[in-house]
C-alpha positions in Angstrom: -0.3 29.6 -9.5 3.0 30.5 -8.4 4.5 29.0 -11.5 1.7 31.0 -14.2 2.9 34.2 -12.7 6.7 33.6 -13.0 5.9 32.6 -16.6 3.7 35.6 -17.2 6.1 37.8 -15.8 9.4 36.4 -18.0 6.8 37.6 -21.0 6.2 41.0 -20.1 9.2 42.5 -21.9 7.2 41.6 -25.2 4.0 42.7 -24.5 4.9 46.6 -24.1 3.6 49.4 -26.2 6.5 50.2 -27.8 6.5 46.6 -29.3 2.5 45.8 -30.2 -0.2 48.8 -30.5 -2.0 49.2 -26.6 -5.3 47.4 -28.2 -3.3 43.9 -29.2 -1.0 44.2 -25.7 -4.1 44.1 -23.4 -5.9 41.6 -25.9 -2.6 39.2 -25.7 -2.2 39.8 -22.1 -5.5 38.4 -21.7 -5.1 35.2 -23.9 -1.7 35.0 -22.2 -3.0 34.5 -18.8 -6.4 32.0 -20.1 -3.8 29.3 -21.5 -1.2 29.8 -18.4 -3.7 28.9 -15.9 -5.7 26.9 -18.2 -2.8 24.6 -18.6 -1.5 24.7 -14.5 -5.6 23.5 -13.9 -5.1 20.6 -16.2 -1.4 19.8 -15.1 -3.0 20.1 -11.1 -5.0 17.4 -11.4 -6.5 18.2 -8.3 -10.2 19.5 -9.5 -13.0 17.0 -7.6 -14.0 15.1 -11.0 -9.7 13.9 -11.4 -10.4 12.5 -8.0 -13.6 11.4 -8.6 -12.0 9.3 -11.5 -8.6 8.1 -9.6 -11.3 6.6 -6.7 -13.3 5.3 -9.4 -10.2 3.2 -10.7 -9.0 2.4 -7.1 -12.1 1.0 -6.6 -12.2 -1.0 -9.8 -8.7 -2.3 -8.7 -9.3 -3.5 -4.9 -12.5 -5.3 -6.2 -11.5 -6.4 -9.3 -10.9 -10.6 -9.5 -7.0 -10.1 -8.6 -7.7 -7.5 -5.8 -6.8 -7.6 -2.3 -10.2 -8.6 -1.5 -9.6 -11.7 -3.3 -7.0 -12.9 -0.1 -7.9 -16.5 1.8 -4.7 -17.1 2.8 -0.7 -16.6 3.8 0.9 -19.6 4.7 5.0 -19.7 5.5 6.2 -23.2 3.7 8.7 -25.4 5.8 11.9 -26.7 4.5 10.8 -29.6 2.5 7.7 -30.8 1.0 4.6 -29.4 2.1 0.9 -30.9 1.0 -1.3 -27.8 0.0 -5.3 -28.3 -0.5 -8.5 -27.6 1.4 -8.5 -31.0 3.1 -8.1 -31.5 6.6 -4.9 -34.2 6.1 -2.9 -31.4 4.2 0.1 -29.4 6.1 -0.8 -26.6 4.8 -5.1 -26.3 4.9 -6.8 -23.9 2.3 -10.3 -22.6 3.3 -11.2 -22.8 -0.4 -10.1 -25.4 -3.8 -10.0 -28.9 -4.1 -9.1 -30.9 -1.6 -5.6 -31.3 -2.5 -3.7 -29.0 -4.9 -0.2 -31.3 -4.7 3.3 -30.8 -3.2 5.2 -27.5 -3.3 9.0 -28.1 -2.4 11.0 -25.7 -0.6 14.6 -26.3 -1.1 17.8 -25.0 1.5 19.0 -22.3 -1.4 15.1 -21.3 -1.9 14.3 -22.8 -5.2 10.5 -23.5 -4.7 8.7 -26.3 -7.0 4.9 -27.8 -7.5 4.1 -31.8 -8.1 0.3 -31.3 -8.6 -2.3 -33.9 -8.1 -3.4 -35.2 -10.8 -7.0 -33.4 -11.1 -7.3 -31.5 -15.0 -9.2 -28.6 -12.9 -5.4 -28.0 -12.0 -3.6 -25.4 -14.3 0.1 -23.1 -14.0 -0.1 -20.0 -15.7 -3.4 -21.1 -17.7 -1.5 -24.4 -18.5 -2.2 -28.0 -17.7 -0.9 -28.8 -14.5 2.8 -30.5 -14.6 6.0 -30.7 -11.9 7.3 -27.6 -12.4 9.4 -24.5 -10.7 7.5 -21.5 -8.7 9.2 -18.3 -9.8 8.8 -15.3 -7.1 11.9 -13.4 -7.4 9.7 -10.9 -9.6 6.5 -11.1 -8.0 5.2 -9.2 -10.9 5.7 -12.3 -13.0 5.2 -14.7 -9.9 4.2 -18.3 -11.5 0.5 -18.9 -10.5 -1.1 -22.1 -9.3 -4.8 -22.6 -9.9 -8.1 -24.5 -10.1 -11.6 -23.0 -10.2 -11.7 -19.8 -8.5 -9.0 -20.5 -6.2 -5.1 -19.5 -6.7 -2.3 -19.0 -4.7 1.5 -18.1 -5.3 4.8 -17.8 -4.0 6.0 -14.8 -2.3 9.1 -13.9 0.0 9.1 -11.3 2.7 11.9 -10.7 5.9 13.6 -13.8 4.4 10.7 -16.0 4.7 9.0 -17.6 1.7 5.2 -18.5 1.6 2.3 -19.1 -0.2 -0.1 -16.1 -1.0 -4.2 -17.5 -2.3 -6.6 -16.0 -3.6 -10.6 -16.5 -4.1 -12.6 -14.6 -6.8 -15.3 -15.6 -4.6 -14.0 -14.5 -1.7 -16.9 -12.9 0.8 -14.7 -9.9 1.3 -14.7 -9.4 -2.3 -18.7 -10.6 -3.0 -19.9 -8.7 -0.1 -17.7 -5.5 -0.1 -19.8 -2.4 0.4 -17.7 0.2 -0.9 -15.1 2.7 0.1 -15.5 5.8 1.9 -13.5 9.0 2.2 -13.5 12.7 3.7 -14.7 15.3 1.3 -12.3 16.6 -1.2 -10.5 19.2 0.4 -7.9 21.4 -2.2 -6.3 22.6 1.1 -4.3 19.6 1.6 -2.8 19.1 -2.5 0.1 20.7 -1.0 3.3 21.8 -2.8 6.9 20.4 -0.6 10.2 21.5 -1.0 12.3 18.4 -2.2 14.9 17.8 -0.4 17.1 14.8 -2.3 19.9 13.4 0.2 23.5 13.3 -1.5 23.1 9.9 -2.3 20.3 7.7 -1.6 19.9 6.1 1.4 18.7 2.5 2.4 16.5 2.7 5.3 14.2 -0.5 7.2 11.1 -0.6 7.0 9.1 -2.9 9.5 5.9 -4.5 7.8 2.8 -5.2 10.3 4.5 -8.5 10.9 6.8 -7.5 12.5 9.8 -8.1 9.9 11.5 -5.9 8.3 13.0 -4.6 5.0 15.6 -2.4 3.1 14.1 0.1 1.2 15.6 3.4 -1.2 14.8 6.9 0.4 16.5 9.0 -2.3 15.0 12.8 -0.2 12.5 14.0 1.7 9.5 16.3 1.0 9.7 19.2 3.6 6.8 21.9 3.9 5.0 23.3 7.5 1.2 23.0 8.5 -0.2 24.8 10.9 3.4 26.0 11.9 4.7 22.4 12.6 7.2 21.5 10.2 7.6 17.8 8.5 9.8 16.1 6.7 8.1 12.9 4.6 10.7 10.2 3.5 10.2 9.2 0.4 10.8 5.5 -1.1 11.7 5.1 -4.7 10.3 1.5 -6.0 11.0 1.8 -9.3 13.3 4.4 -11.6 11.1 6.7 -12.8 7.4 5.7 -10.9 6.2 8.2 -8.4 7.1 8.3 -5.3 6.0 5.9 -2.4 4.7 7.9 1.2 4.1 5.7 4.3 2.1 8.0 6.4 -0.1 8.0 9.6 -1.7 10.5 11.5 -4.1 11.6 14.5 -6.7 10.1 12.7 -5.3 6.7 12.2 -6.6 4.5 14.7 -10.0 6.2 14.6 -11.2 7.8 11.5 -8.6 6.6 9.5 -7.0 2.4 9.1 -4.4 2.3 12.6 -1.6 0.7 10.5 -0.8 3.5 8.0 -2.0 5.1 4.8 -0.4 4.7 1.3 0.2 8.1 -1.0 1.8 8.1 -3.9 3.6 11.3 -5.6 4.9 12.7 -9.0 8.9 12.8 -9.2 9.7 16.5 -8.0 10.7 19.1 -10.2 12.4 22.0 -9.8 13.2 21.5 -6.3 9.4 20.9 -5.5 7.2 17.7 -5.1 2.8 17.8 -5.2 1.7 16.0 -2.1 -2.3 15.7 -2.7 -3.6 14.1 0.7 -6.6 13.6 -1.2 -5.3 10.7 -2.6 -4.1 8.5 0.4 -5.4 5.3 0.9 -5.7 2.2 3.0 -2.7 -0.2 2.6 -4.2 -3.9 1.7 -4.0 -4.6 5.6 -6.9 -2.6 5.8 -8.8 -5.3 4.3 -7.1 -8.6 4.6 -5.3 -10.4 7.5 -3.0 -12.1 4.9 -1.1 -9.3 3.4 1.8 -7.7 4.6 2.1 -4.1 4.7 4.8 -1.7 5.6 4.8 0.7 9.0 5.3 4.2 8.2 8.8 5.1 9.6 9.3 7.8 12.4 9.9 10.9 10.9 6.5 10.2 8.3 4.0 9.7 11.8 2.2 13.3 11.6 1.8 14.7 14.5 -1.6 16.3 13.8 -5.0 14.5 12.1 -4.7 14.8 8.1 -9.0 14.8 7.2 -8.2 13.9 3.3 -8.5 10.8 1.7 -9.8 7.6 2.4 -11.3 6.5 6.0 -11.8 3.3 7.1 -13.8 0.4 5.5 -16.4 -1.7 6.8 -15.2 -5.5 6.2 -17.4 -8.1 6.9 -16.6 -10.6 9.6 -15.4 -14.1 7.7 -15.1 -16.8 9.8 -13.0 -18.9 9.9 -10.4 -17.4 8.3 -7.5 -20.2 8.6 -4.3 -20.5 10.3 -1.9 -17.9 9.5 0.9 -20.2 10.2 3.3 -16.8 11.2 5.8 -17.9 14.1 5.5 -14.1 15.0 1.8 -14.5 16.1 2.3 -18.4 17.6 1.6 -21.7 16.0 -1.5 -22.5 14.2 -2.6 -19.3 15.4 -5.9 -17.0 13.5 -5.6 -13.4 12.8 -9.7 -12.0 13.0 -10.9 -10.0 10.4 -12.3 -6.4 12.0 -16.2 -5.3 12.7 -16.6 -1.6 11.7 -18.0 -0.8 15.0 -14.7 -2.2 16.9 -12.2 0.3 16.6 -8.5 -0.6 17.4 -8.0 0.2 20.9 -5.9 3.4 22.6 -2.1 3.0 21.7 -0.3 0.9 24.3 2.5 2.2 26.5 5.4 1.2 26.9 8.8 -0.4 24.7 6.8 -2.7 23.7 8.5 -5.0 20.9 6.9 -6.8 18.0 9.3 -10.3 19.6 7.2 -9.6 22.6 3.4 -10.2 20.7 3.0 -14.0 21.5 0.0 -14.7 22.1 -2.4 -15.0 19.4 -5.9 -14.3 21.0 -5.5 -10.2 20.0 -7.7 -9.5 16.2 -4.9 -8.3 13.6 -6.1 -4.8 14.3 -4.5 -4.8 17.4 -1.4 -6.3 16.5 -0.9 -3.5 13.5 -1.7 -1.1 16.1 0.6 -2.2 18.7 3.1 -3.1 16.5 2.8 0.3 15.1 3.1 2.1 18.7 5.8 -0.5 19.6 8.8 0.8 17.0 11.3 2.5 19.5 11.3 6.4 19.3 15.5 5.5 19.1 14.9 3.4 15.9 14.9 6.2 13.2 15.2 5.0 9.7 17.8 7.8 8.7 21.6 7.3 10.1 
């Protein structure tokens, strides 16, 4: 709005009297104003049926037969050989696919490779199965391992390297019931001042398991509500994508997923960045115990409940789930996928450390929430 009337007014000097007859001023004035706005409505984005269409597509996306919902497993390979299938006999057990996939190799410099059984239901990137090299160092182009409905693939997070599978069939994906979010609200499509630092700055980032990782906060996105101000880091992840937010709030924990919430944002311009609430959503964690999602840092924990975007989801209890072979939660130990009714219980106290969460008998709710109330107030991501 601001914007339309700055504009309007630089094109005031040519709409005076002395320049056009009176009729044609007011007549020009008019049209002026129609395409001005008409064109700051349509660059918003904001009106109910854009959102309406963005959910639409996030929904299509988390359900689709490569969403998050498709997630059976995360498994941390050992140094060495390690036998991968759903068979009881393998080191590394799958709850889904043939009995025995093969061998993946993990070598001392981190060079992963597959010897597959030989089984023709067993294909690499759509190709017949053969000994081959894992690539993960883009985990966009990651090479993927599968047979039937099952997959999996390599990843590598806080220096560890795993496998990541996947069922089409999963239940979480076949019985999903939908998504569900507070009502669209153009109160919180707020406009930030962008503050870029004089250089960007690598700050850590601790993930819901408890490891952590560099990431590029190149500002921060500064603006008050209800006269307490905030200053959002943002994290670049790509040159030119939006911008990545890592947020919680009063509602997480309650109305909203405990971990965090995920908002993405247009690159700023002229010294200003959209920030449309509207649009946050759950992080994968929110519907898998096998994926490995980022803690908001310090200064991006509001400190008052932001009622826009999406709430939590019911996820349907699948048992069993598998071990989750993560040191951090003890050996062979199984992360529990969350009722809706069972909320994540009241923060914990207390320096509590994520070195400190042993015991495996808590559900992976709890260990995103404690882990998330457990970051020391003295650990602030900026220098």
């Amino acid at each position: 709005m601001a914007r339309c009337l700055k504009k309007y007014t630089s094109l005031l000097p040519y709409l005076r009297p002395h320049v056009l007859p009176s009729f044609h001023v007011k007549v020009l004035h008019l049209l002026l104003l129609s395409v001005l706005f008409a064109g700051q409505l349509a660059a918003s984005d904001d009106t109910p049926n854009s959102i309406e269409s963005w959910r639409a597509k996030r929904l299509e996306r988390l359900t689709g037969p490569e969403g998050w919902l498709t997630l059976i497993g995360l498994h941390w390979l050992q140094p060495g050989g390690n036998t991968v299938g759903s068979a009881a006999d393998n080191q590394i057990v799958l709850t889904a696919g043939p009995a025995h996939f093969g061998v993946v190799s993990l070598s001392g410099e981190g060079q992963v490779a597959f010897a597959p059984v030989p089984d023709p239901a067993i294909a690499v990137d759509g190709q017949p199965a053969h000994k081959t090299g894992l690539n993960y160092r883009d985990e966009e182009k990651a090479t993927v391992v599968r047979a039937g409905t099952v997959s999996f693939h390599v990843i590598q997070r806080g220096g560890k390297i795993g496998l990541r599978v996947k069922d089409s069939a999963s239940p979480r994906r076949t019985h999903f019931a939908g998504l569900d979010y507070f009502a669209v609200d153009p109160a919180w499509r707020i406009t930030a001042r962008w503050e870029p630092f004089e250089h960007p700055r690598e700050i850590m980032i601790t993930n819901v398991l408890g490891q952590t990782e560099p990431a590029i906060a190149p500002g921060r996105a500064v603006f008050v509500h209800d006269g307490q101000p905030v200053a959002l880091l943002a994290i670049d992840e790509a040159p030119g994508e939006p911008l990545f937010f890592v947020i919680s709030d009063q509602t997480s924990g309650n109305e909203t997923y405990a971990a965090s919430r995920f908002l993405y944002a247009d690159r700023p311009q002229g010294g200003e960045i959209v920030l449309d609430f509207n649009r946050a959503y759950n992080p994968p964690c929110a519907f898998t115990p096998f994926a490995t999602c980022p803690l908001p840092p310090r200064e991006n924990r509001l400190p008052f409940p932001v009622r826009a975007g999406e709430k939590n989801t019911a996820i349907p209890r699948i048992e069993p789930l598998g071990a989750c072979r993560c040191p951090e939660f003890g050996p062979g130990s199984r992360r529990r996928a969350p009722a809706r009714a069972a909320h994540p219980p009241a923060s914990t106290a207390g320096n509590l450390r994520a070195r400190q969460l042993r015991s495996g008998s808590r559900t992976w709710w709890e260990w995103a929430r404690l882990l998330h109330a457990s970051l020391p107030s003295g650990s602030s991501s900026l220098p």
